[in-house]
N, C-alpha and C positions, 0 to 999 in steps of 0.2 A: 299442598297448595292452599286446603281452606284455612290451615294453622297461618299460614302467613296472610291470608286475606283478612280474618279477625283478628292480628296483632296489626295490623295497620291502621284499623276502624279503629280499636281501641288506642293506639296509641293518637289519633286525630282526636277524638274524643277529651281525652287527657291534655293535648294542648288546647283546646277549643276552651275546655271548663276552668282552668290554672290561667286566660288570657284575662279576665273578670278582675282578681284579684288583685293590682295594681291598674286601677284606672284613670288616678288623679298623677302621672307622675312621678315629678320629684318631688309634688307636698306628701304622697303616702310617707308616712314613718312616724315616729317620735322626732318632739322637737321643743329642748328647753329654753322658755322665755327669760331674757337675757337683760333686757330692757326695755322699760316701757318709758316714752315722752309723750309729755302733756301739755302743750302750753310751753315747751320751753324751758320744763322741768323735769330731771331723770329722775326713773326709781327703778332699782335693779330687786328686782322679786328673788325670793330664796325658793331654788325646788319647786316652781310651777313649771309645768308641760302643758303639752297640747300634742297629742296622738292622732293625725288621719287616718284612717281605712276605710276605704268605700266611700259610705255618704253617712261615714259614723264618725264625729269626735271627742274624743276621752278627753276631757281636762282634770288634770291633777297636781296634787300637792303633796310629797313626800317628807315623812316627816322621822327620824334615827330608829326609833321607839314605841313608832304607831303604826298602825293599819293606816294605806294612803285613804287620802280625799278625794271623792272622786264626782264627777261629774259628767254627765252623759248627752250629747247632742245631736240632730244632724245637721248637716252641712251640703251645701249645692256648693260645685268650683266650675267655675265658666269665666269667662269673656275676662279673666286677672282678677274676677272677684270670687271671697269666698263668704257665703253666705250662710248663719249658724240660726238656727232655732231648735224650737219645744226643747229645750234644757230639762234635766229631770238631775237628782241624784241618785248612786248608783251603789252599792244596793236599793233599788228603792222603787217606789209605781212612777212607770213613766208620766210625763204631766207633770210630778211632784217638785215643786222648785221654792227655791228661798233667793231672791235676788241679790241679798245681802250678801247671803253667802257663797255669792258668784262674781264678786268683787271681791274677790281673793285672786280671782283670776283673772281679773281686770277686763270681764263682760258687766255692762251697765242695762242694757238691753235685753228686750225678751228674744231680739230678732238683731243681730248685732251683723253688720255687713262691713267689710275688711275688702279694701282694694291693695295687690299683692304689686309691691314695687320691685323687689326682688328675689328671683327664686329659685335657688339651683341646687343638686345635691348635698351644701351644707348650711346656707344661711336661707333664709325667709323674714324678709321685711314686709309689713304691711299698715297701713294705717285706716283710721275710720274717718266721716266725715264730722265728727266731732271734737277732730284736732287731738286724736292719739295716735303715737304711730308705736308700732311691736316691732324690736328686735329678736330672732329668736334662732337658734343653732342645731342643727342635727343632733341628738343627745344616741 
């Protein structure tokens, strides 16, 4: 009887701590940027992503022959907005950032705020109040 009273704690336990891990959703996952408009102008980016977990976001840039590029953030997701700061790169001390070269990833901003137009298991649209908007795909 007490084998089966501690396989139930433990297994409550085990769903209690694995509930955490997906909290945002359908944005959790990898997700390759597809297209970016600006003004009424596309540019379709090569091999840039955008990775949620938690209130972490991975951006990167893969490249045939290199070690990726990467880039490290967090993120608040509420109310259809998703909200990214302190950018750092990654390997690297957090804080650490080059703006310039976070416009690879078509962030301009130290604190860059994205309202999410569509969002379901495959696609994620979203745009900023800067007049960009992100297409981007379940990768």
């Amino acid at each position: 009887m007490k084998t089966i009273k501690y396989l139930i704690i433990i297994s409550l336990l085990l769903l209690v701590s694995c509930d955490k891990a997906f909290e945002n959703g359908d944005l959790d996952g990898m997700w390759r940027l597809e297209k970016v408009e600006v003004n009424g102008k596309e540019i379709y980016p090569s091999d840039v992503y955008y990775s949620f977990q938690r209130h972490l976001v991975m951006l990167g840039v893969y490249y045939e022959q290199a070690p990726p590029l990467l880039y490290m953030a967090n993120f608040d997701y509420a109310a259809g907005c998703i909200v990214m700061n302190n950018f750092y790169a990654h390997p690297g001390i957090e804080g650490e950032r080059d703006m310039a070269a976070l416009e690879r990833y078509y962030i301009y901003n130290e604190t860059e705020t994205f309202v999410v137009d569509v969002l379901n298991s495959d696609v994620l649209h979203m745009h900023t109040s800067g007049g960009r908007t992100y297409y981007l795909r379940r990768w």
